[in-house]
C-alpha positions as CSV (number, residue, x, y, z in Angstrom):
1,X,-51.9,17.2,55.5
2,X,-49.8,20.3,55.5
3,X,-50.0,20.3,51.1
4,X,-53.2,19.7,51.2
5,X,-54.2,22.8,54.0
6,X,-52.1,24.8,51.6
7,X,-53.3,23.2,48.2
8,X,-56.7,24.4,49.7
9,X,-55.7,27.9,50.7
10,X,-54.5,28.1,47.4
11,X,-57.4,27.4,45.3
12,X,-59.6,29.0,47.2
13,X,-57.6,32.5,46.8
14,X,-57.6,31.7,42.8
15,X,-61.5,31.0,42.7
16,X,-62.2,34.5,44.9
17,X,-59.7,36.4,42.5
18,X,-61.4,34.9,39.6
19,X,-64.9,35.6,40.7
20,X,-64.0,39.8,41.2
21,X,-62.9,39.8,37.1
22,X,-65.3,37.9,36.0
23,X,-68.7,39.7,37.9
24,X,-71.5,41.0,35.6
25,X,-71.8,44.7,34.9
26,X,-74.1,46.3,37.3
27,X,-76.4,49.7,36.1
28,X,-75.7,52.8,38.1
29,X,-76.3,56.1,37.7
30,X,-74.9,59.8,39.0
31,X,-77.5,61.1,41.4
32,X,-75.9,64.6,41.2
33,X,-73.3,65.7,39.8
34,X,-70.8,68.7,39.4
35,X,-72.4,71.8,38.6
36,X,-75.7,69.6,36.9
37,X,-78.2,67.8,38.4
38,X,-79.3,65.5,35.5
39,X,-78.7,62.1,36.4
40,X,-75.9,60.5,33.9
41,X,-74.4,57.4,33.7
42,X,-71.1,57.0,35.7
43,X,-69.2,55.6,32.9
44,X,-69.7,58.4,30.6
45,X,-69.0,61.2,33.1
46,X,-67.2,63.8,31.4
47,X,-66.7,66.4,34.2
48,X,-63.5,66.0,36.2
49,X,-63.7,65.8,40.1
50,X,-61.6,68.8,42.0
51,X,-61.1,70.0,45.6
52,X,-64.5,71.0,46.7
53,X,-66.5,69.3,44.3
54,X,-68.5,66.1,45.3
55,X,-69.9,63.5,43.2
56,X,-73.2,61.3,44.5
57,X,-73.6,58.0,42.9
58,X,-76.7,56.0,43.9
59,X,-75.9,52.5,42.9
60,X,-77.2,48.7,43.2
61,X,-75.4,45.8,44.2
62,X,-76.5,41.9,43.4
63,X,-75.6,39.7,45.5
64,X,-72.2,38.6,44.6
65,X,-71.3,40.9,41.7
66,X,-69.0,44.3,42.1
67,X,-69.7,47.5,41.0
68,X,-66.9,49.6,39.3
69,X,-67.2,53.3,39.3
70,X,-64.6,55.3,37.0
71,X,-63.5,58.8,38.4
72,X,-61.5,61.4,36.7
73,X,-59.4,63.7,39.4
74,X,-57.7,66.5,37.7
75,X,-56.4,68.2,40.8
76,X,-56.1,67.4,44.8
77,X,-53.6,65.7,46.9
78,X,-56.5,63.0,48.7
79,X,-59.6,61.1,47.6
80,X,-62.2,60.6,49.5
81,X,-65.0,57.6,49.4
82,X,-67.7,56.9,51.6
83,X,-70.9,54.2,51.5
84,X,-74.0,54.3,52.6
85,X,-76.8,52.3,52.8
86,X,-80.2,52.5,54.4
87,X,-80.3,48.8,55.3
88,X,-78.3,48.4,58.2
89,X,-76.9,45.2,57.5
90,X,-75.6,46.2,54.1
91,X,-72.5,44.3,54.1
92,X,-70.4,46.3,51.0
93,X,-66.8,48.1,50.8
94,X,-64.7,49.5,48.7
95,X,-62.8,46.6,47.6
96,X,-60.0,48.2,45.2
97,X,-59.4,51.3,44.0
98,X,-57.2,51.3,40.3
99,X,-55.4,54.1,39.7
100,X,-53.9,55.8,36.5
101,X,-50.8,53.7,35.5
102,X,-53.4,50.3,36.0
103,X,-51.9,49.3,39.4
104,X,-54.6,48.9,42.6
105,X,-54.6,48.9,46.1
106,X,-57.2,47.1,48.7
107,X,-59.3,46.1,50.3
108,X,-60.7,49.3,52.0
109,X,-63.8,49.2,54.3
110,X,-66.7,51.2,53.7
111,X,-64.4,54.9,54.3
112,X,-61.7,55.6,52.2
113,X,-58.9,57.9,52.0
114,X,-55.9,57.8,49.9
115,X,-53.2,59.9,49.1
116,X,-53.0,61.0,45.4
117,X,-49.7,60.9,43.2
118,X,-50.7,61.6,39.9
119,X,-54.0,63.0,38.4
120,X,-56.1,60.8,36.1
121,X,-58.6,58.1,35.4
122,X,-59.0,56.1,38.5
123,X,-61.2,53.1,39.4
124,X,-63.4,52.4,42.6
125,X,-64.2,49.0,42.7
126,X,-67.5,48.0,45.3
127,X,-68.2,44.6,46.6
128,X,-69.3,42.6,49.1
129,X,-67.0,41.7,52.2
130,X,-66.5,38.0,52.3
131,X,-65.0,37.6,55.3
132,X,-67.4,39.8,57.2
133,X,-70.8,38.7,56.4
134,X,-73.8,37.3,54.5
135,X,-74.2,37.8,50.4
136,X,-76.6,40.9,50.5
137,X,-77.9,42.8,47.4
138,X,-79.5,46.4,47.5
139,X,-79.1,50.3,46.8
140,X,-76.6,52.3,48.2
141,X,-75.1,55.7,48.0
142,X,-71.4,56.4,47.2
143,X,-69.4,59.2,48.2
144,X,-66.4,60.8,46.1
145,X,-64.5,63.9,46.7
146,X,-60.9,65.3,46.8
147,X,-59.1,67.8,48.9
C-alpha cells in the first residue's frame, strides 16, 4: 500500500511538472513602460528595468496555462513583483522566477521579493495555485520593479 501511496505521489508530481512546460503561450502586452507609454509586447521589450523604474504589464490568464514574462535588470540589489486582479477570487502567483545562468526558484505567492546576484535576463513565470483554489482565467495587472 505504502508503493503504491508513493507510486501515486510520484506521478502526480511528474504530470504537474509536465503540464508548467508544456502550457500554451498566452498574449500580453506592456501597459506602460519606461520612459514610453506605447503599449509593446513583453517579449520584445528592449528597455532595461533599473532602481526607480516600474514596468506595468496587463496580462490574461486561461484557465490552466502560465504566463511567462521576460525582464531585463541591468542594475539593483532586489526585484520586486506584485499581482493584481479585479476579481477577487483570482486565484494566480508567481510560480517561478528563472534567472540569468537558467536556474529558478519557487513557488512565490502573489508578492515577490528576491535578492539579486547578477544582472540579466530573468524570467517571471505566472500561474494558477493548485493547491489553493479553483482553475480561474481572467486579466490581471503585474508589478515589476527593482531597488
Amino acid at each position: 500500500m505504502k508503493r503504491f501511496i508513493a507510486f501515486l505521489l510520484s506521478f502526480s508530481l511528474f504530470a504537474c511538472n509536465e503540464q508548467d512546460h508544456q502550457s500554451a503561450k498566452t498574449t500580453f502586452t506592456q501597459t506602460d513602460s519606461i520612459n514610453t507609454g506605447n503599449p509593446q509586447a513583453a517579449d520584445t521589450l528592449s528597455k532595461s528595468l533599473s532602481p526607480g523604474d516600474t514596468l506595468f504589464f496587463k496580462l490574461a490568464m486561461d484557465t490552466g496555462n502560465h504566463v511567462t514574462v521576460p525582464i531585463k535588470i541591468s542594475a539593483g540589489k532586489e526585484l520586486f513583483a506584485s499581482l493584481s486582479s479585479e476579481d477577487k477570487k483570482a486565484n494566480i502567483r508567481v510560480s517561478q522566477i528563472e534567472f540569468p545562468d537558467s536556474t529558478f526558484d519557487g513557488p512565490f505567492g502573489r508578492e515577490l521579493q528576491r535578492e539579486i546576484n547578477r544582472h540579466g535576463n530573468y524570467k517571471l513565470i505566472i500561474g494558477e495555485d493548485m493547491m489553493a483554489g479553483d482553475r480561474w482565467k481572467g486579466n490581471f495587472v503585474l508589478k515589476v520593479w527593482v531597488k
